[in-house]
DOZA-739758 format. One line per field, with one value per residue (C-alpha): x, y, z. Coordinates in steps of 0.001 Angstrom, whole numbers. Layout:
BEGIN
x <- [X,...];
y <- [Y,...];
z <- [Z,...];
# end
This chain:
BEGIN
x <- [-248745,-251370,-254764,-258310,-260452,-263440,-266171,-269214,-272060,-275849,-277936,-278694,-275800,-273452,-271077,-270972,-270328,-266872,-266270,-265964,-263910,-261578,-261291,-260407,-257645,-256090,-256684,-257995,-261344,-264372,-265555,-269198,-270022,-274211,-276330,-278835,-276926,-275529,-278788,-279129,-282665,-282471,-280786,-282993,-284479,-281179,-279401,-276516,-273998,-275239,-273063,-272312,-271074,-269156,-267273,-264091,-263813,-264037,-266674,-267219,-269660,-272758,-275373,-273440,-276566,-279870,-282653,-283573,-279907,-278911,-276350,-274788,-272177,-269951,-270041,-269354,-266296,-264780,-265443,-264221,-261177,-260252,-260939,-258791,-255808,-255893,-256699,-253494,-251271,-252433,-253092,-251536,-255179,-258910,-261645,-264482,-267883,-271858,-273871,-274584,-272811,-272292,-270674,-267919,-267657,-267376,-264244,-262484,-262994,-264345,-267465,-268595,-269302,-273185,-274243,-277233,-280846,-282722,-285730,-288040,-287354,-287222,-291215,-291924,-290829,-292204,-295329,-295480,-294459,-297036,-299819,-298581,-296918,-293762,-294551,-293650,-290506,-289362,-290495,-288397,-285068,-285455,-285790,-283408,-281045,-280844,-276977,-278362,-281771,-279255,-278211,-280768,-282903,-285965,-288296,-286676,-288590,-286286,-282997,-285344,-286300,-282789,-281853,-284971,-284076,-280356,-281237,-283662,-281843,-278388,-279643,-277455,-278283,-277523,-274852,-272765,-271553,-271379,-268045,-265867,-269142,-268966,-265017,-262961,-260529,-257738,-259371,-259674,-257268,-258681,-257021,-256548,-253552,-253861,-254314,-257648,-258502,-261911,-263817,-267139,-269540,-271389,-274179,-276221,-279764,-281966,-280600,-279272,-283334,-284221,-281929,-283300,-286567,-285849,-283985,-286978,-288867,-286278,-286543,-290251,-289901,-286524,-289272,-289074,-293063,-292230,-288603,-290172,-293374,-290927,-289082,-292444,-293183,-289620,-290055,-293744,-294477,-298538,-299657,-303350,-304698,-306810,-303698,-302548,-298331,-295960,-293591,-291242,-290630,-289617,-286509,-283176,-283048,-286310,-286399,-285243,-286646,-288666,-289903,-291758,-293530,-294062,-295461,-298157,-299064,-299175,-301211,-303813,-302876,-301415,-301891,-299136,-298851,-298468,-296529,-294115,-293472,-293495,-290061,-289267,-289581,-288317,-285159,-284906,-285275,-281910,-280121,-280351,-279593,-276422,-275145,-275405,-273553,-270877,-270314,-270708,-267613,-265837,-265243,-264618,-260733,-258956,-257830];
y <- [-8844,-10007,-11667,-11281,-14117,-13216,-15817,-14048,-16227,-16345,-16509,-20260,-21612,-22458,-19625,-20322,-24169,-22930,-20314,-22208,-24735,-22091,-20616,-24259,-24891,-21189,-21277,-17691,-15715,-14995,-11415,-11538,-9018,-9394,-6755,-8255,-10687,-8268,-7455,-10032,-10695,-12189,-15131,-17617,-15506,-14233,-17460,-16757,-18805,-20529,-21177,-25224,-24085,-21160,-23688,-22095,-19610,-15903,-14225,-10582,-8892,-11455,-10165,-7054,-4597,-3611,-3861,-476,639,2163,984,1505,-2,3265,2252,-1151,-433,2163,-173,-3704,-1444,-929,-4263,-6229,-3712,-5422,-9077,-8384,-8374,-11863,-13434,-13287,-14767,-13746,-14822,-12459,-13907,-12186,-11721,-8172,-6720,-3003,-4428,-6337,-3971,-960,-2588,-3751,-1084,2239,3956,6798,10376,10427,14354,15124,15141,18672,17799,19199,16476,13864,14878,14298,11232,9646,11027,9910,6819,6407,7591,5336,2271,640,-224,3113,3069,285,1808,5195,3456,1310,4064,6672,4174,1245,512,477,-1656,-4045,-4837,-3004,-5186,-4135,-4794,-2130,959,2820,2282,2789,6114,7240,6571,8525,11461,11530,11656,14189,16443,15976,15533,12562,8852,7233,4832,7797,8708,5070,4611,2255,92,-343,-201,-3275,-4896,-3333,-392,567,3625,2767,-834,-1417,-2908,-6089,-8528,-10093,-12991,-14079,-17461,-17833,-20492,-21857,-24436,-25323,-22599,-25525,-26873,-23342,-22823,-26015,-24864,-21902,-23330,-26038,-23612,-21591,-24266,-25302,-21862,-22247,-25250,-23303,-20336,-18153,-16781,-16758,-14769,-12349,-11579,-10999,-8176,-6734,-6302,-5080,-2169,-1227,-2334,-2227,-5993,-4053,-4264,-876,502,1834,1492,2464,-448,1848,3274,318,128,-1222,-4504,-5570,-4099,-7444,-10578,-12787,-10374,-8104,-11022,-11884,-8838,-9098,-12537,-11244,-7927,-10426,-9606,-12787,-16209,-18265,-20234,-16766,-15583,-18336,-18892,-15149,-15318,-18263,-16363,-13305,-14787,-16519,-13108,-12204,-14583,-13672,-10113,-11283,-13413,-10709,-8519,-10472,-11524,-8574,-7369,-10139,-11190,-15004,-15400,-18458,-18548];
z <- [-36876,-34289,-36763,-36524,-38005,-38929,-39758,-41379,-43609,-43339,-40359,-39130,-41638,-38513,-37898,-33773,-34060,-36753,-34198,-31315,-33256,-34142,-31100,-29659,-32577,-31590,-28046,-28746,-27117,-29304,-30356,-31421,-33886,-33788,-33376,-31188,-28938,-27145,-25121,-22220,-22282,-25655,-25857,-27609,-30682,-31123,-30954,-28655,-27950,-24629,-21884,-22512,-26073,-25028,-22318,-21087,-24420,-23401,-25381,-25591,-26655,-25798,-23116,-22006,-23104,-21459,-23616,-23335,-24864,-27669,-29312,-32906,-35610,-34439,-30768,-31697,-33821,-31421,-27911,-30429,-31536,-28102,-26650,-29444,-28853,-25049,-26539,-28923,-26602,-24936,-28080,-31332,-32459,-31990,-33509,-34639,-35357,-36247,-39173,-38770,-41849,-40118,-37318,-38985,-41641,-39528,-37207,-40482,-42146,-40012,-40231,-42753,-41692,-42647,-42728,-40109,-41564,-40333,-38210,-41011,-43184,-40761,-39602,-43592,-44196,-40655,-41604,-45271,-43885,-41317,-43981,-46797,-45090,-45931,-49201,-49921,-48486,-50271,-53251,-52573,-51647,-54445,-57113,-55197,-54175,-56086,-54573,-50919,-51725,-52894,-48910,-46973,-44464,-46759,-43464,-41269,-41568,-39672,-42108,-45218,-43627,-42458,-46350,-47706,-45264,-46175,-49775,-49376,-47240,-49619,-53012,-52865,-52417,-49287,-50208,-51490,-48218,-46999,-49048,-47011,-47206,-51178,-51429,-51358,-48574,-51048,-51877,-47993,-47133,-43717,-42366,-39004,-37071,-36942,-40277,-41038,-42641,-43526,-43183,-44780,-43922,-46667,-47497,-50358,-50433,-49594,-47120,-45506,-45400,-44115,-41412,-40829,-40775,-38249,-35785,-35764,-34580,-32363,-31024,-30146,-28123,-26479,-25342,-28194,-26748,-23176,-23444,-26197,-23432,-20542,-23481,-24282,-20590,-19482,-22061,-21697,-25164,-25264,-26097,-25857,-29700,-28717,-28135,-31287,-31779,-34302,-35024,-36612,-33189,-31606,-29154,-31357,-29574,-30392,-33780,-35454,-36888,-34241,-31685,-34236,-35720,-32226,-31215,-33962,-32281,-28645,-29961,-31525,-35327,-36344,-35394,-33701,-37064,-39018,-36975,-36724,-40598,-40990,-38680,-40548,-43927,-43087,-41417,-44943,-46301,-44052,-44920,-49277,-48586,-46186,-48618,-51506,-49828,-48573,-51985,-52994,-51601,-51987,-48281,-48933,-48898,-47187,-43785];
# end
């Protein structure tokens, strides 16, 4: 049975460098499985893999997306599902490697039918949410929801409000119809055709942090500012502070840490400094709630 690989771990601990490795020991191509490399304009704040690393490797899935795109964990699974049936029958080896949890998750084990939300409900929760800031989000996922504010990025407004308007509209929480997300590898009636074996990169908390903080930096020096303005201007986001803007409204591939702390910088909210260890803490942020819930389901098994 043609094998997957899958390295997963927290952002900044070194998941490309064992990738590329891997790919070199199986003389396999590389699958990334990150939610925000696959938009072109991005590489530096999204670290992707540039093109010295990536060598001779094929990689799939890095800078194939416009910025103004939308793109899901569904899509993903159903165009990765497709691509590694062609791969399979090159290689008896691929090597999968991201940190966005949906992604993997939802090509290893499928994606959960989540019921629609009517547009009655949605209208009450934007607007509570605009009136009473994200504070109260937090606060209603956490108390209706406990299971999903245990792996939630607890900063994106738009997942905490898709999980307050589920609950609402079902009576239910959110995290009861995201069941292949909470089973285990064994418990999965859902396995694909192809055998997976996980690799998870590891390093002490301090030093995955002093990592994290240094690539930041790194980052910076890389262009971080100028490749986050020319994003801002290619999708008409208003750097005007009279302008008013709703972050919660903005476009997927921005939506993520960096460019929103950015954005407060560029709109005259935050200072550079602020701005920069805001990215630096909230990609520290990231990296805790990754690591809970890849232990959490008990991903780390031996290759």
């Amino acid at each position: 049975m043609p094998r997957l690989i899958v390295i997963i771990g927290a952002t900044g601990v070194g998941k490309t460098t064992q990738a590329i490795a891997m790919a070199k020991q199986f003389t396999c191509p590389i699958v990334s499985a990150d939610s925000r490399q696959i938009y072109r304009d991005l590489p530096i704040g999204t670290a992707a893999p540039t093109s010295e690393e990536q060598g001779d490797i094929p990689h799939y899935f890095v800078g194939c997306k416009d910025l103004h795109e939308v793109y899901s964990a569904g899509q993903f699974a159903r165009d990765c599902q497709q691509l590694l049936s062609e791969l399979f029958t090159l290689h008896d080896t691929v090597v999968m490697v991201g940190g966005s949890m949906m992604y993997v998750d939802a090509v290893c084990n499928g994606i959960d039918e989540i019921p629609e939300v009517p547009a009655h409900i949605r209208e009450q929760v934007r607007k509570a949410y605009q009136e009473q800031g994200i504070e109260w989000l937090q606060q209603e996922v956490q108390q209706q929801d406990p299971t999903y504010w245990a792996i939630v990025d607890r900063n994106n407004p738009q997942r905490l409000m898709h999980c307050v308007e589920v609950s609402r509209a079902t009576g239910q929480p959110y995290s009861s119809f995201r069941k292949r997300e909470l089973q285990t590898e064994e418990q999965s009636t859902n396995q694909p055709p192809f055998d997976i074996q996980y690799h998870m990169v590891e390093r002490p908390r301090e030093e995955l942090y002093e990592r994290i903080n240094l690539r930041v930096e790194k980052m910076i020096e890389q262009g971080l500012l100028e490749e986050a303005k020319r994003a801002f201007d290619k999708l008409n986001i208003p750097l005007d502070p009279s302008i008013e803007l709703d972050y919660s409204t903005l476009p997927n591939s921005i939506n993520t840490v960096g460019y929103k702390e950015l954005l407060h910088y560029f709109r005259g909210e935050w200072t550079l400094q602020r701005a920069i260890e805001m990215i630096q803490q909230n990609s520290r942020h990231y990296a805790k709630r990754q690591l809970t819930w890849w232990r959490r389901r008990d991903f780390k098994k031996p290759i």
